[in-house]
C-alpha positions as CSV (number, residue, x, y, z in Angstrom):
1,X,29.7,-15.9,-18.9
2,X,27.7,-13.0,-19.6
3,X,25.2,-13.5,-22.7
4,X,24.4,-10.6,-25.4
5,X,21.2,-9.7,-24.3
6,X,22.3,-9.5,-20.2
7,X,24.9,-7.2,-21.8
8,X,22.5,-5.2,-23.6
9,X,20.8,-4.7,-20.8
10,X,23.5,-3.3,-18.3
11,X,24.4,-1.0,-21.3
12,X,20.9,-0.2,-21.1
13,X,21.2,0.7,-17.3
14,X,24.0,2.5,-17.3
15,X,24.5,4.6,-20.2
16,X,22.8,7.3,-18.1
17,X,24.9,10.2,-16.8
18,X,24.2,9.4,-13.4
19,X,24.2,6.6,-11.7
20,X,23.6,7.9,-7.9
21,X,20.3,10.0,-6.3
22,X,20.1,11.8,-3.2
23,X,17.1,12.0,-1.4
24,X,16.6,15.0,0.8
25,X,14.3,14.1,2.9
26,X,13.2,16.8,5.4
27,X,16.5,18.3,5.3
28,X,15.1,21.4,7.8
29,X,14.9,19.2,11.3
30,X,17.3,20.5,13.4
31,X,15.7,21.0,16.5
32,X,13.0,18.2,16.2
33,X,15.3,15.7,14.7
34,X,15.6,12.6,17.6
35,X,12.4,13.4,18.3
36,X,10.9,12.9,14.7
37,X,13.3,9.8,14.6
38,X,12.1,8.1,17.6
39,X,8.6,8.5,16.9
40,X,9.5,7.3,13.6
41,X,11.1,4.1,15.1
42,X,7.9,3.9,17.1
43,X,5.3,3.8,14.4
44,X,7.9,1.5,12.1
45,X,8.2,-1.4,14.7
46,X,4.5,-1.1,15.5
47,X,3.5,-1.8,12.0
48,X,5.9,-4.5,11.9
49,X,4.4,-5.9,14.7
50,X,1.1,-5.3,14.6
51,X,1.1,-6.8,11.0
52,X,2.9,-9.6,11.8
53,X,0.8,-10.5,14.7
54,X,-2.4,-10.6,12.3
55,X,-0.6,-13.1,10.1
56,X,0.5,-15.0,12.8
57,X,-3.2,-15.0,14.5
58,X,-4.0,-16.1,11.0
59,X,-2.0,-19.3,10.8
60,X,-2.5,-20.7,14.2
61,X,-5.8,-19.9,14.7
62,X,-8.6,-22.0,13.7
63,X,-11.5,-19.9,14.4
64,X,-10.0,-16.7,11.8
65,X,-10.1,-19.1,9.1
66,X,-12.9,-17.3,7.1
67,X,-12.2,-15.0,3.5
68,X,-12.4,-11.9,5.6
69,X,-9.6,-12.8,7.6
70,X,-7.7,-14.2,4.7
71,X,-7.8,-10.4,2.8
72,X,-6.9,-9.1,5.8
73,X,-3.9,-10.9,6.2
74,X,-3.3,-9.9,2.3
75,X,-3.5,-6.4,3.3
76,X,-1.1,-7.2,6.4
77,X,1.5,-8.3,3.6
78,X,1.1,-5.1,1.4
79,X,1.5,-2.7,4.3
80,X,5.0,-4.7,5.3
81,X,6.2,-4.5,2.1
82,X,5.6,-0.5,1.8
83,X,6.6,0.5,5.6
84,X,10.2,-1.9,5.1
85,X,10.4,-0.5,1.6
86,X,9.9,3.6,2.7
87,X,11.2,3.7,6.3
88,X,14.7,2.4,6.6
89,X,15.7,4.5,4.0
90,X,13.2,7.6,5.7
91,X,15.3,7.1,9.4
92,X,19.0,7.5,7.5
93,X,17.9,10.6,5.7
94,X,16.4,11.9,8.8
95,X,19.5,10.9,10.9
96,X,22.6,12.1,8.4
97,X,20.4,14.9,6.9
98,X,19.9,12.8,3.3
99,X,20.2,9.4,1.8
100,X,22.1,8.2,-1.6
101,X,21.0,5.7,-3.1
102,X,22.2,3.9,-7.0
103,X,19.8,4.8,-9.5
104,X,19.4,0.9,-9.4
105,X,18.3,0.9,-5.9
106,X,16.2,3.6,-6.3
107,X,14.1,2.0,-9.2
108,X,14.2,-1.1,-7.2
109,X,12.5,0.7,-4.1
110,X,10.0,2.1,-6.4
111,X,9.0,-1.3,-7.8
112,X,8.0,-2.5,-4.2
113,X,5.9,0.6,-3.4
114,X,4.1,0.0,-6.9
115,X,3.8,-3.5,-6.2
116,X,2.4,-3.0,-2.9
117,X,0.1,0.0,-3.9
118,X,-1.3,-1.4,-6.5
119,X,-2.4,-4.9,-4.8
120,X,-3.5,-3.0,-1.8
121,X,-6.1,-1.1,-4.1
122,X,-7.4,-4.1,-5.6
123,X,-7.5,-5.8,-2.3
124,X,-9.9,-3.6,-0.6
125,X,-11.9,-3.6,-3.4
126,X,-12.1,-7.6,-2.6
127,X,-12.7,-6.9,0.6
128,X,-16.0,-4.5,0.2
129,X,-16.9,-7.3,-2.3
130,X,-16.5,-10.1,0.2
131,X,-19.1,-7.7,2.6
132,X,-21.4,-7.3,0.2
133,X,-21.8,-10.7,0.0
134,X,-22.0,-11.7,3.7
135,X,-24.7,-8.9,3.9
136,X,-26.6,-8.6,0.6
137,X,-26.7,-12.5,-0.3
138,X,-25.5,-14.0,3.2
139,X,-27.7,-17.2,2.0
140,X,-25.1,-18.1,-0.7
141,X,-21.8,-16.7,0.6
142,X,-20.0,-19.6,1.6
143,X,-21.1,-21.4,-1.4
144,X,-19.7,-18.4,-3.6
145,X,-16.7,-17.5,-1.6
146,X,-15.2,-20.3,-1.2
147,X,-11.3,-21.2,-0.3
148,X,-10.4,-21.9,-3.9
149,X,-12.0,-18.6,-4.7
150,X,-10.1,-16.6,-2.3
151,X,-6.7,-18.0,-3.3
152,X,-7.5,-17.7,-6.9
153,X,-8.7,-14.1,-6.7
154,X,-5.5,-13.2,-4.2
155,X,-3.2,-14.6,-6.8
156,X,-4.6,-13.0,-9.4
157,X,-4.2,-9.7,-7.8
158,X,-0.5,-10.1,-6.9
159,X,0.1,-11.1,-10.6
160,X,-2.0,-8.7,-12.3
161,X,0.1,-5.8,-9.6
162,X,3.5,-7.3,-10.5
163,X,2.8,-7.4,-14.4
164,X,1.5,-3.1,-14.2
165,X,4.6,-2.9,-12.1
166,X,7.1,-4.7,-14.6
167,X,5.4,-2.6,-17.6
168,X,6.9,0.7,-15.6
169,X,9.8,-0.3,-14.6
170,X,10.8,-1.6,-18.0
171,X,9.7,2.0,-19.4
172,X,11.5,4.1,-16.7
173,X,14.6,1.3,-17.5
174,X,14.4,2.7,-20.9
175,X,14.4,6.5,-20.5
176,X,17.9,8.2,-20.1
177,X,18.8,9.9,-16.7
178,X,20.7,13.1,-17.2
179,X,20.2,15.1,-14.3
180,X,19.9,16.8,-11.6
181,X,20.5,13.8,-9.3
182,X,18.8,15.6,-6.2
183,X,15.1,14.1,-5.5
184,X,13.2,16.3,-2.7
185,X,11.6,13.1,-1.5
186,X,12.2,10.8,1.0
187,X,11.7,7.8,-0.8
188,X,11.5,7.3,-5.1
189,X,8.5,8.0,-6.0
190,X,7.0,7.9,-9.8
191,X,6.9,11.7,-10.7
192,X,9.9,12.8,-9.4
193,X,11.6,9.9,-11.0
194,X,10.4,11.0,-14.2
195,X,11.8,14.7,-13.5
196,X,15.1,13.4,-13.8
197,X,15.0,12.3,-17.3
198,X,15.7,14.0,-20.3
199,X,13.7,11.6,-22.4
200,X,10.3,12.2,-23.5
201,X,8.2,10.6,-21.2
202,X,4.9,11.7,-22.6
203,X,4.3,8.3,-23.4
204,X,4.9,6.9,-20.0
205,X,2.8,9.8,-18.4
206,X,-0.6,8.8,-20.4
207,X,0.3,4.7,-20.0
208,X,0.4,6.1,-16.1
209,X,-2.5,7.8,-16.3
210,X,-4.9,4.4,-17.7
211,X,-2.8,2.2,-15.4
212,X,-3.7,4.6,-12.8
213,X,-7.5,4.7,-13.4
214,X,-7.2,0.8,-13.8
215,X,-5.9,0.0,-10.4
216,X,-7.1,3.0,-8.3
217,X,-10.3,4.5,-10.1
218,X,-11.6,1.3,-10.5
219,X,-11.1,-0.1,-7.6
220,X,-13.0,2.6,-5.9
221,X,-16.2,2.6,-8.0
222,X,-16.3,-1.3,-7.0
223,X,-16.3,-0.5,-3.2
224,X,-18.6,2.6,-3.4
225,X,-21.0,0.3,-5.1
226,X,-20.4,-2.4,-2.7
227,X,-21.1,0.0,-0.3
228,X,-24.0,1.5,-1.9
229,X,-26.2,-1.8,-2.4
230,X,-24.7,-2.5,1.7
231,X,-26.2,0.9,3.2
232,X,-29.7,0.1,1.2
233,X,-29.8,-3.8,3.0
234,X,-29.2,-2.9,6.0
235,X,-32.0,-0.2,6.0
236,X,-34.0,-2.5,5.4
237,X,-33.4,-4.4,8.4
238,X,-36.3,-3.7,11.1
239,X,-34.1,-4.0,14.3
240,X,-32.0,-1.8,15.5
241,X,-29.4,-4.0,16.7
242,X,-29.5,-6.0,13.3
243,X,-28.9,-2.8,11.4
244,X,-25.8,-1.9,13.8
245,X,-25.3,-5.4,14.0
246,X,-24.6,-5.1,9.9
247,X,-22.9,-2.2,9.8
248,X,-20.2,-3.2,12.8
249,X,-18.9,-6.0,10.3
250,X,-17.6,-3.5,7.5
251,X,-16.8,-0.2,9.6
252,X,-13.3,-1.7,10.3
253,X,-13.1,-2.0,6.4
254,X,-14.5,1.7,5.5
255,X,-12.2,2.7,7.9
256,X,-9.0,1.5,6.3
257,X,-10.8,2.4,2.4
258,X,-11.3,5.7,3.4
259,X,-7.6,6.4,5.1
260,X,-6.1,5.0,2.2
261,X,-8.0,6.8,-0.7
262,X,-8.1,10.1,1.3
263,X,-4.3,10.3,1.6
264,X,-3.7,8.5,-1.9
265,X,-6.0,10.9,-3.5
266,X,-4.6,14.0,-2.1
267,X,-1.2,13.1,-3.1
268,X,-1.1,12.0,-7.2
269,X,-5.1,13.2,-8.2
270,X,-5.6,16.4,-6.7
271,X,-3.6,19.3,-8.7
272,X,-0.1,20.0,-7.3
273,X,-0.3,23.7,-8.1
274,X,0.0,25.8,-4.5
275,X,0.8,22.6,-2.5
276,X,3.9,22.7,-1.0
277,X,6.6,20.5,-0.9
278,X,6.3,20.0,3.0
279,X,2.3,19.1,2.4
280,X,3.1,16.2,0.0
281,X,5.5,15.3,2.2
282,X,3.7,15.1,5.6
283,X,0.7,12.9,2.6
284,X,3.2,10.8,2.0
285,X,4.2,9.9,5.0
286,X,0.3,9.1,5.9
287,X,0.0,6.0,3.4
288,X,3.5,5.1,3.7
289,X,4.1,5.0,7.6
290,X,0.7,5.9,9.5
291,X,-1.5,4.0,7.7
292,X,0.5,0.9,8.3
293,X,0.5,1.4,11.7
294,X,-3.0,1.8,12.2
295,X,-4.4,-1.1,9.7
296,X,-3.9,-3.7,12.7
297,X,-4.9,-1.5,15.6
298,X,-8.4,-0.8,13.5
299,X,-9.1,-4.4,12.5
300,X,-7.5,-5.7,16.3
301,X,-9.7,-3.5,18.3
302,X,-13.2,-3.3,16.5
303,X,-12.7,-7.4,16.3
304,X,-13.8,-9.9,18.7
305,X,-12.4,-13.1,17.1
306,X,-8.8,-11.4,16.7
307,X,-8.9,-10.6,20.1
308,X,-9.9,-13.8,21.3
309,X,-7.3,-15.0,19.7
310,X,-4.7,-13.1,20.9
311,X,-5.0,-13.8,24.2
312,X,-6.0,-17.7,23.0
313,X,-2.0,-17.2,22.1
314,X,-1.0,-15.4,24.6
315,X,-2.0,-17.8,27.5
316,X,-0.8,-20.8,25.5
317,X,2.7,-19.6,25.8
318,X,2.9,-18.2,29.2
């Protein structure tokens, strides 16, 4: 039996005049359309892959249990979540020229991107925080970043992403969706979302804005100052090999950081006036598709121990 306040809710849902969204995709691919869909495919099964394999390295090897590896495999999870959120939905449009989706499933695809996001951001900042201690205070770092610590700090992450993501969903839940029902997207993102209401959503816009600074903003200032305190130890260091010694065990790590920021930036905090449509596009598709890709090929080829234990693996079941 349905109670009063599920009622209320699907009244809620679906008092709005539309209930379906197209999303066009990149609607003017005629001549490079199997190509952009096979290298689509490409990139999409090499990030499940690739991110897979790190978790599995993770599990059944003994000699990657250490924090680092730990956030990497975190990172591994958020990067999954985005690429199967974004791509399956990217290779229909591309193949039958657009995608419907309900206005359900489109809220419910932007959830997971928020979700995923907004943990990654805080993640990396973990992660610089994590270097700066095995660099800057390497005498205390298994006595401060502990196991317990590293769980505790993970969870907290996921729960503090999923509660920001819950207060915006619940606000877009309540705004009322008139029209048009045409996103130039390929996937549901936040702004365009918001175009489609005829609710004021001033509100929303400035809660955006301080969640925004809260989980990206932030975030960033931790690892440049991570990064900052980093660069003056290890100038310190009288060798040369100690100094590139130092550096090696983070350059995986600003890698990823600045890949992500760059694109993320470039997309919601630089000003949209004069950038086309095709631009925020080809930006999107960095963080949502590429990125994911290359995560695992970064932190499997500039890593000794993951290598060693992939072909520990490998060999084991040959």
């Amino acid at each position: 039996m349905v109670t009063v306040n599920q009622m209320s809710f699907f009244q809620m849902v679906f008092r709005n005049n539309i209930t379906s969204i197209i999303l066009l995709g990149f609607p003017n691919l005629p001549n490079i359309q199997f190509l952009f869909f096979s290298l689509l495919i490409i990139l999409y099964c090499g990030a499940i892959s690739g991110n897979l394999l790190i978790m599995v390295l993770y599990l059944v090897s003994q000699t990657l249990q250490s924090p680092m590896y730990f956030f990497i495999t975190q990172l591994s999870l958020c990067d999954l979540l985005v690429t199967t959120d974004i791509v399956p939905i990217l290779l229909h449009s591309i193949m039958y020229g657009m995608s419907t989706m309900t206005l359900i499933g489109c809220i419910i695809q932007l959830t997971f991107f928020l979700l995923s996001e907004s943990s990654e951001c805080f993640l990396l900042s973990l992660m610089s925080y994590d270097r700066y201690l095995a660099i800057c205070n390497p005498l205390h770092y298994h006595s401060i970043m502990t196991h317990n610590l590293c769980v505790i700090s993970v969870s907290v992450i996921w729960l503090v992403a999923f509660i920001a993501t819950l207060i915006i969903i619940i606000s877009i839940y309540s705004l009322n969706f008139c029209g048009p029902h045409i996103i130039d997207h390929f996937y549901c993102d936040y702004e365009p979302m918001l175009q489609l209401s005829c609710s004021d959503t001033s509100i929303i816009q400035k809660m955006n804005l301080i969640l925004g600074f809260f989980f990206a903003t932030g975030p960033f200032i931790i690892i440049v100052m991570s990064y900052v305190y980093i660069v003056i130890t290890v100038l310190k260091i009288p060798s040369n090999t100690g100094r590139h010694k130092a550096f090696s065990t983070c350059s995986s790590h600003l890698i990823v950081v600045s890949m992500f920021y760059w694109t993320l930036m470039a997309v919601y905090m630089f000003p949209k006036k004069g950038q086309s449509l095709i631009l925020s596009k080809i930006l999107s598709l960095m963080y949502t598709v590429l990125t994911p890709v290359l995560n695992p090929i970064i932190y499997t080829l500039r890593n000794k121990d993951l290598k060693e234990a992939f072909l520990k693996l490998k060999f084991n079941n040959l």
